[in-house]
N, C-alpha and C positions, 0 to 999 in steps of 0.2 A: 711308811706304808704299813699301817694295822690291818689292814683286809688279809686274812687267808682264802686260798681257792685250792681245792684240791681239783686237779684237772684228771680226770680219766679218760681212756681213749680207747674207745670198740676194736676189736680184732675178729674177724676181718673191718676193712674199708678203704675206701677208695679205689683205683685201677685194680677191673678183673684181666681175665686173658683176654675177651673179645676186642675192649676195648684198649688196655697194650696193641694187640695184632693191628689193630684200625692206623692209630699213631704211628706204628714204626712201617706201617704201607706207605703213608703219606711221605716220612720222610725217607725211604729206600731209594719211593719213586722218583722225587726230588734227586735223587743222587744217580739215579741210571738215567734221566731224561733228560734232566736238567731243569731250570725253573722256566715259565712256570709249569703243573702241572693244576686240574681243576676239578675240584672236588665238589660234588653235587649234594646240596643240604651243609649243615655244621656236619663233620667227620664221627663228632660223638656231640653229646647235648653240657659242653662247659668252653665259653668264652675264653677262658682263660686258655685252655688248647686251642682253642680253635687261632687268636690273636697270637700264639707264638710258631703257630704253624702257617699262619699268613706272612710272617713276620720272613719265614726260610723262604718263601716263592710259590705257597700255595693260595689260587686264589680261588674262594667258595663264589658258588649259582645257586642260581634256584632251580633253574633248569637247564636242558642242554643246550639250547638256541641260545644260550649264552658261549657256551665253549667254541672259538673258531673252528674250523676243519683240520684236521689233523690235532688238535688238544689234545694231551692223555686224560682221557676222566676216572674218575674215583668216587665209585658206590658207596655212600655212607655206612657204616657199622648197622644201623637200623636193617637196610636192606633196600629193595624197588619192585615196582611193580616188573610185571613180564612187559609190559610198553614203553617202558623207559630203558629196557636193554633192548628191544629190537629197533628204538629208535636211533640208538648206539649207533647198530650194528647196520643200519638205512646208509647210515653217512658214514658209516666205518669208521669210526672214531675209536682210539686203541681204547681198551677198560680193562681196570684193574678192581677187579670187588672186593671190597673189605666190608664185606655183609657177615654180622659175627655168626661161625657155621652153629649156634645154636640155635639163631633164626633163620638160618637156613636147615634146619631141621623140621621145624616147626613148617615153613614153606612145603617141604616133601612129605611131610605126615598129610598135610591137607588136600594135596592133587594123589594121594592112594586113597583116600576118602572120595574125591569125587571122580577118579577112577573107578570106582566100584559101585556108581552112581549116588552116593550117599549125599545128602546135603549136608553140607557144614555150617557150622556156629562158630563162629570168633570170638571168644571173648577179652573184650581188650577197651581199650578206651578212645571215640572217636577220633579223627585228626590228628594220631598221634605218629608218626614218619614209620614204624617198624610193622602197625594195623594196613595204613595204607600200602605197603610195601607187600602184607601180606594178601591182602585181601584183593591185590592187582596180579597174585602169582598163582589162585585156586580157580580152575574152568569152571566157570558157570555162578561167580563171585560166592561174596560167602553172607549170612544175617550175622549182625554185631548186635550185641548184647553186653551191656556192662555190669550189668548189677540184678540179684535176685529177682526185682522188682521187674526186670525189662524181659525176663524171662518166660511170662505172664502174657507178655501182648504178641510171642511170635508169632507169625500164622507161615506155617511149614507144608510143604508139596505132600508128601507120606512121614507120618510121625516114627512109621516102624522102619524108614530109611535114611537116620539123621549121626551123623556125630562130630564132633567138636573139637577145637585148636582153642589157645591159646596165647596171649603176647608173654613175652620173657619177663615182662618187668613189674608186674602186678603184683599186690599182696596175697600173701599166701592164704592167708586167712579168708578175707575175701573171695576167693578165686574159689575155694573150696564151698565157699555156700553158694555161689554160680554152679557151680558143677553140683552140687546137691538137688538144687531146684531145676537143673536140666534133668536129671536124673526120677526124678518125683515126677514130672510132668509127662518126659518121654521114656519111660524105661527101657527101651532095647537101643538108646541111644550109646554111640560107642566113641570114646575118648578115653586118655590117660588122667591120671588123678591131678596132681600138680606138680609134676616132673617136667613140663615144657614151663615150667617157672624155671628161670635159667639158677647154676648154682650158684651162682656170685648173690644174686638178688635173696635167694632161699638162707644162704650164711649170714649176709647182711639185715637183713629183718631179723633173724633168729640174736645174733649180737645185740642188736641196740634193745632186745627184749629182757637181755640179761642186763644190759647197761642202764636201764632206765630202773633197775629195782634198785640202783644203787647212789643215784645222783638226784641233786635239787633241780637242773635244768640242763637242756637238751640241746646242742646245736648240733645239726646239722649240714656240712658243707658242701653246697652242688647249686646246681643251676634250675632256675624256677621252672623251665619245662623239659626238666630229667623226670621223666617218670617213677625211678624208683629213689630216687632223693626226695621226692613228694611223700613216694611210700614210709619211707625212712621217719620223717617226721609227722606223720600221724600216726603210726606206732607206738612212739614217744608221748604225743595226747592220749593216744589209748590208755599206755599206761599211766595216766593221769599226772604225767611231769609236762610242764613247759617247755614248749620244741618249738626251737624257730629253723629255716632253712635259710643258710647263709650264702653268697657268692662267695664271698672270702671276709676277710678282716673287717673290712673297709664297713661293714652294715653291720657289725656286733653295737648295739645297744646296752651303754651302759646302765640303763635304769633295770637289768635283766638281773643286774648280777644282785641287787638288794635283797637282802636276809639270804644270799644263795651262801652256801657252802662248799657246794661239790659241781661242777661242772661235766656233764659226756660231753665226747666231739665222735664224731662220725665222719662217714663221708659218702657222695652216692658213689658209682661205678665208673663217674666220668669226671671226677675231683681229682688231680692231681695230690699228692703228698706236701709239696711245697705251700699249698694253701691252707692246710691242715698245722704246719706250724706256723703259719703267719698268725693263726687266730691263737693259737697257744702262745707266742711271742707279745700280739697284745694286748691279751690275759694279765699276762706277764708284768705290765707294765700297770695293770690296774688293782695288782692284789698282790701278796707274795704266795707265791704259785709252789705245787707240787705233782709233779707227775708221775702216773702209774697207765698203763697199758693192762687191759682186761682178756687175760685168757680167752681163745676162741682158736677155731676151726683154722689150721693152715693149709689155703690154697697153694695149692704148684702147677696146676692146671698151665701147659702152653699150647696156644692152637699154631698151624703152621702157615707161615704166610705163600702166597701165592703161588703157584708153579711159575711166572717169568720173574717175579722177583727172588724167590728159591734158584734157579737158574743163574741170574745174575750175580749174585752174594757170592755160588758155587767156583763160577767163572774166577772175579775176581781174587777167593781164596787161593783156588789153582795157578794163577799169577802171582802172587806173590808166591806161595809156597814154589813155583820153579824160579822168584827171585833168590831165594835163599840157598837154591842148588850149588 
């Protein structure tokens, strides 16, 4: 083996706190309910969770005319509209949300906006489960706008009664000349700058920005409609390196690695760690490899999960701790 690859690896990447919380709802619920339990949409946007959590007795809808009566269902991390929980709540079907409470922040920033009868702007990217979720939770919906450009054709009720949300997962950069161009057109419009870009998504864009000044080529590991794995790897274009987005191993292309030297790996917010060395593993097998991990930002961020599964956990530690009496 005469190929060297110097493998480097972004810091942060992969699982934030929202989606940790999401996963370990799935499987808590799993273990207070029993199997199965039925989770509405993919739990987060990677196959690879999603197949080892169908795997324990969780089995994914589309909707809830899929879940018998009585089913436990589970809100995907994205979030739902307000019609998909009161349609829960029609047939009384137990729910557990593991909607990450940064988009559910985002959700209560935009009904005090049209609380106050302001109209809102969305910006975010059509069809995508966390837009729809949101845009089903703001009275009196909201106008979506994705890009400088669409900013141009709103036609708005009072321009001096307008302001703006958000999706968590957008590029930063981006997001900031949206909110520039709202700002230019309607100036007494009132939003936050780009602080409802969640902070997993804000570290992760900012790493692979430092990572890419330093590598011949770029991969990315996450699922084709993860939003900020998408973001991820055109970042990477940005900075003028070659950026593919990978599922895992299995789609590495070796004609990537000619004249490469230096390899980034990433990952988006909903990539497991374990697929992060599969590709390093084989890398591994196609070069002789060296690995280094790239200073960045430590997250410690924990969200807390639910009040009945909070309660349950609680329960069962108080049991044992009086087995040990």
């Amino acid at each position: 083996m005469n190929k060297k690859l110097d493998i480097i690896l972004a810091n942060p990447r992969g699982f934030c706190a929202g989606v940790e919380r999401a996963i370990e709802i799935v499987e808590k619920a799993l273990k207070r309910y029993g199997p199965p339990v039925f989770v509405r949409h993919e739990i987060v946007h990677n196959k690879h969770v999603v197949k080892n959590l169908r795997n324990k007795g969780a089995i994914f809808v589309g909707e809830l005319d899929e879940i018998p009566d009585g089913g436990v269902a589970i809100f995907s991390a994205h979030g739902v509209a307000q019609s998909v929980e009161e349609e829960a709540n029609r047939r009384s079907l137990p729910v557990i949300d593991a909607t990450c409470p940064l988009v559910s922040k985002v959700h209560e920033e935009g009904q005090n906006h049209a609380a106050k009868n302001r109209q809102v702007i969305l910006i975010g990217h059509d069809g995508h489960p966390e837009v729809e979720g949101t845009r089903g939770r703001i009275p009196g919906g909201v106008l979506l706008v994705n890009a400088p450009k669409d900013v141009e054709k709103l036609e708005v009720k009072d321009p001096d009664s307008l302001s703006y949300i958000t999706q968590t997962t957008l590029s930063v950069d981006e997001t900031r000349e949206t909110i520039n161009a709202l700002r230019t057109r309607f100036p007494n419009i009132i939003g936050p700058d780009v602080k409802d870009i969640c902070y997993a998504t804000q570290n992760r864009q900012q790493a692979v920005r430092k990572l890419s000044k330093e590598v011949d080529l770029l991969l990315v590991v996450g699922a084709k409609n993860s939003s900020n794995s998408n973001r991820l790897r055109e970042i990477g274009e940005e900075m003028g390196v070659p950026s593919y987005l990978i599922d895992d191993a299995s789609m590495l292309d070796v004609a990537w690695l000619k004249e490469v030297s230096s390899v980034g790996i990433t990952a988006g917010a909903s990539a497991p760690e374990e697929l992060v060395n599969g590709v390093i593993s084989r890398l591994s097998e196609l070069a002789d490899t060296s690995v280094c991990n790239l200073e960045g930002v430590t997250e410690n961020i924990v969200f807390k999960l639910p009040q009945e599964l909070r309660e349950a956990q609680e329960l069962r530690e108080d049991k044992a701790m009086a087995g040990t009496l």
